[in-house]
N, C-alpha and C positions, 0 to 999 in steps of 0.2 A: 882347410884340411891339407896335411901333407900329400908329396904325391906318391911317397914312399907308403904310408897308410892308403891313398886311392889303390897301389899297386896294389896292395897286400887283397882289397877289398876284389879286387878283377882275378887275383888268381883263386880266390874263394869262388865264385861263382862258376869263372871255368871248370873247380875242381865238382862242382853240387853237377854241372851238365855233364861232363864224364863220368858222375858216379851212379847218374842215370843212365849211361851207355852198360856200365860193367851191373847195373839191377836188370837190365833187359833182359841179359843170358842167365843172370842167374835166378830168376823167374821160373824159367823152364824146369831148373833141378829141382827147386820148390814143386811144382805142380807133382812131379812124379814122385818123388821121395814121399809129400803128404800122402798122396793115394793107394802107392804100392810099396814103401819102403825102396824100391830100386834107388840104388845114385845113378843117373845116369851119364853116365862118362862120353856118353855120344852126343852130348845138348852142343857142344860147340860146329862139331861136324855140321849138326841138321840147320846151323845156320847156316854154314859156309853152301850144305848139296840145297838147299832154301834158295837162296842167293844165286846160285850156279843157277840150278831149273831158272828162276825167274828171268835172267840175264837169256838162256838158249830162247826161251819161249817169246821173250821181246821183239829178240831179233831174227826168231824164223828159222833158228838152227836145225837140223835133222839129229835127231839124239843117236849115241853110238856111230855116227859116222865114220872116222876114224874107223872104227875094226869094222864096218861097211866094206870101205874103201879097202880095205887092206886085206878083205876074204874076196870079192870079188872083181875089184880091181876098179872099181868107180871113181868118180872125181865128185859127188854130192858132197857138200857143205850147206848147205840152204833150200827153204822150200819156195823162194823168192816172195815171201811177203814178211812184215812187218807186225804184230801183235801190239795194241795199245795198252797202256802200263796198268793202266786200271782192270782190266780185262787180263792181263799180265799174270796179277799181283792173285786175281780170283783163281787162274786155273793152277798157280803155282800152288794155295793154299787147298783147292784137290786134290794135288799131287801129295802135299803133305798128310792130308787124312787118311790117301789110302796107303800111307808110310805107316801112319797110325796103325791102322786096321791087320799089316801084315806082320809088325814088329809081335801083335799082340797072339794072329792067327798061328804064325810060322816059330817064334819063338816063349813066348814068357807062359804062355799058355802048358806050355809044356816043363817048366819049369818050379809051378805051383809047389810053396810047400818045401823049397829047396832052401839053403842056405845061404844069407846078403852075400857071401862073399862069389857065392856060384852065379847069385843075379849080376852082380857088381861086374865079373868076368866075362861076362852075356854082352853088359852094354859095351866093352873095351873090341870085344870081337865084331859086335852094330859100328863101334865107329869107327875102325878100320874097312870096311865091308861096305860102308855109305861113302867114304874118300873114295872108294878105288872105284866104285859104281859112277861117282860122279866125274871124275875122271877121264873114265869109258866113256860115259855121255856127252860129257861136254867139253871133253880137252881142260889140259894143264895151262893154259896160257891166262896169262894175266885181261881181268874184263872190267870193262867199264859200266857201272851200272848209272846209267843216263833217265833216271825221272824226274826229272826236272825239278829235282830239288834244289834251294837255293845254298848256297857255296862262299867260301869267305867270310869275311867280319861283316858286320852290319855297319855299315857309316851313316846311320841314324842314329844309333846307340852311341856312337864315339864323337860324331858332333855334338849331340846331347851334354854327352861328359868332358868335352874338352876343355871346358872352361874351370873345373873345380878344384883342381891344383895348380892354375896357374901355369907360366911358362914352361914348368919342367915337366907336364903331365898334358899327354896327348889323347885322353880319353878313352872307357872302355873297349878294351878288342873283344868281343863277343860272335863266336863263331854264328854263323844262321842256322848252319847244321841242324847244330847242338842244340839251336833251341826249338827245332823243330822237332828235333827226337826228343826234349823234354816234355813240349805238348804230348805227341804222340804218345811218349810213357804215362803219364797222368791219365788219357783218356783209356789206357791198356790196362792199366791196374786199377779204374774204378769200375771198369768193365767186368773185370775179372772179381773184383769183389762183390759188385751186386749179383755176379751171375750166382755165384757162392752163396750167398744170402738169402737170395728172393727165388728163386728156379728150383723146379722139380729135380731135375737132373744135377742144379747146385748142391741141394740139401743129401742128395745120394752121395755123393763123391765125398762128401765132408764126414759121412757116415759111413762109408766104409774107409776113410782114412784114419777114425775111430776107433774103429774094431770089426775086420774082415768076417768075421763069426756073426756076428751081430746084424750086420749089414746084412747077408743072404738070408738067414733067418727071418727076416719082413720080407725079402721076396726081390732084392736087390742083385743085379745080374752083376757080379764083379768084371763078366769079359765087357761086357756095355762100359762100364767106369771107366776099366782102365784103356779102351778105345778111346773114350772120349778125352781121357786126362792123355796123353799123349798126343792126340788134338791138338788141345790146347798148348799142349808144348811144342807142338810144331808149327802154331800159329806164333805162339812166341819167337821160337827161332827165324820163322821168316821176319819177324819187322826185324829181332837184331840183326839177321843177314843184309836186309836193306839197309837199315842204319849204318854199320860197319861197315857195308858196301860202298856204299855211297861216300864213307869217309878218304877209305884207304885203298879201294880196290876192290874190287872180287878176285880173291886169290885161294890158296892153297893154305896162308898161314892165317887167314879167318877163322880157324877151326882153331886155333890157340887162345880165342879168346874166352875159350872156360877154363883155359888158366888161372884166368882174372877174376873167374866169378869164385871162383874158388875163397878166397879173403873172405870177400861178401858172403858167401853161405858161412862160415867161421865167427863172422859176427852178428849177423843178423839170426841167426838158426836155419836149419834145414828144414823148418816145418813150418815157415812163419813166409807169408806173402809181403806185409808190411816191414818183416826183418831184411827183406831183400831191396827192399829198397831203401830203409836206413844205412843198410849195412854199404850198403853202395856208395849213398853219398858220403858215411864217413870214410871209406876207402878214397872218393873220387879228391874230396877234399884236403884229408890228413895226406897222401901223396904231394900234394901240386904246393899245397903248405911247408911240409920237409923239402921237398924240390927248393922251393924259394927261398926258405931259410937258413936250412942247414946246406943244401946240394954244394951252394959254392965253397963251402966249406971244409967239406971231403971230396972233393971232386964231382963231381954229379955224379948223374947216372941213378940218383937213388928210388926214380920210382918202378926201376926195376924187382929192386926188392922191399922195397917198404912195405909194401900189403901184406907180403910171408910175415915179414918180421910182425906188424902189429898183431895178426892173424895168430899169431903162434903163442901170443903173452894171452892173447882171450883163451885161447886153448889151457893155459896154463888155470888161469883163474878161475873162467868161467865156459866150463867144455860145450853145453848147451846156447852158448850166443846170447846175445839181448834178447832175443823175442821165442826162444826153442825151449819147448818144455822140457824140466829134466827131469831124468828116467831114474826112478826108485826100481830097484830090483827087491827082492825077498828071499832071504835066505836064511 
């Protein structure tokens, strides 16, 4: 084999485990969109304030310090001990629930019955409101999310492959990351799908994603669902926080990363669990693909936009995505 074709073959694969980075987030919009119609515009944030919490909580921070320190004149930054990651990652994931609990109590509750574009408005004003929250709590400075995940290329994999091109091919570069967020996601979305399938509380949530009327009419509590499916999207958001954490930082532009998922919901459907992970990898991949081939071409830079552009011809084609029911109206 050439090692122009081995190339070709290593940035397909790095393209399938980034396109499971960018189905991570866009998971989250799924879960909520099926259940309440909401898009929720703040799925990126709740990874980044995910991320944030888990990172203060590791390391024993005092939340709010900052404005502490700055009303009463304290010098706290720390409660002098240390949080282990597993124990970490649990209580970050109750901070998420009762994120759930209050989005539902404090805002959408109140909102029943209103117009998408009023909800849609609701989450833009949640995800500016969790930035600035998280902010207050845990400071703007760049953090390092330390769980001892592994880091770099695998040189097991590249020894492996260095031999199959020959002199001019130095072997698979296969990030460890990435493929630990690809285990991860495979066990997060068959989780997610038998929960759907086989559970009491699955078979509710699929049923009022259905038809809202129908659902409380057997006696199905809508505030219960959409606590729980929010939940779950917070549970989502936290592994992509750790994942993307862990890649690049815990930062402030974390929250951009439902920009990305944006494509992916475009191709996959908005109502479809397994479109968002299709939809992913063909993002992850058709990117790193046009990078490779055409990039040197036009100057790179193009997987900045290549996912709008391919995202925008499905819109043209095919408005509902590969896997998104489409909508017959009556008139």
């Amino acid at each position: 084999m050439s090692a122009d074709f081995l190339y070709g073959i290593e940035v397909i694969i790095n393209g399938l485990m980034a396109g499971v980075l960018y189905a991570l987030v866009a998971l989250g919009f799924v879960l909520i969109f099926k259940a309440s119609g909401i898009f929720n515009y703040a799925q990126g944030v709740m990874a980044l304030f995910a991320a944030l919490t888990l990172v203060g909580i590791m390391e024993g921070e005092v939340p709010f310090s900052h404005l502490i320190n700055a009303i009463f004149g304290t010098e706290i930054h720390h409660f002098g001990w240390e949080v282990p990651a597993l124990l970490a990652i649990l209580l970050t994931l109750v901070v998420m629930i009762f994120f759930a609990w209050a989005v539902q109590h404090f805002v959408f509750r109140h909102l029943v019955g209103q117009e998408p574009i009023i909800l849609f408005m609701a989450t833009i004003g949640l995800a500016y409101f969790l930035e600035g929250i998280g902010d207050l709590m845990w400071g703007s400075d760049i953090k390092t999310l330390a769980l001892g995940l592994p880091q770099g290329g695998s040189l097991w994999v590249e020894d492996m492959t260095s031999g199959l091109g020959g002199d001019d091919f130095y072997g698979f570069f296969i990030d460890k990351l990435d493929m630990v967020a690809t285990v991860v996601a495979i066990v997060l979305v068959t989780g997610l799908i038998l929960f759907a399938q086989y559970t009491k509380q699955g078979r509710a949530m699929r049923a009022v994603a259905d038809d809202h009327q129908a659902a409380l009419s057997v006696g199905i509590s809508l505030n219960f669902i959409w606590v729980l499916v929010w939940s779950l999207a917070g549970l989502v958001a936290l592994v992509a926080g750790i994942m993307w954490g862990a890649k690049s930082g815990v930062q402030f532009s974390l929250s951009l990363i439902a920009l990305k998922a944006l494509p992916v919901l475009m191709l996959g459907g908005f109502t479809s669990i397994p479109g968002a992970i299709v939809g992913g990898l063909i993002i992850g991949v058709g990117e790193k693909l046009f990078e490779y081939m055409i990039g040197p071409l036009v100057g790179g830079a193009t997987e900045n936009w290549f996912a709008y552009v391919l995202a925008l011809i499905f819109l043209v084609f095919r408005p509902q995505g590969l896997f998104g029911e489409k909508i017959i109206e009556r008139v």
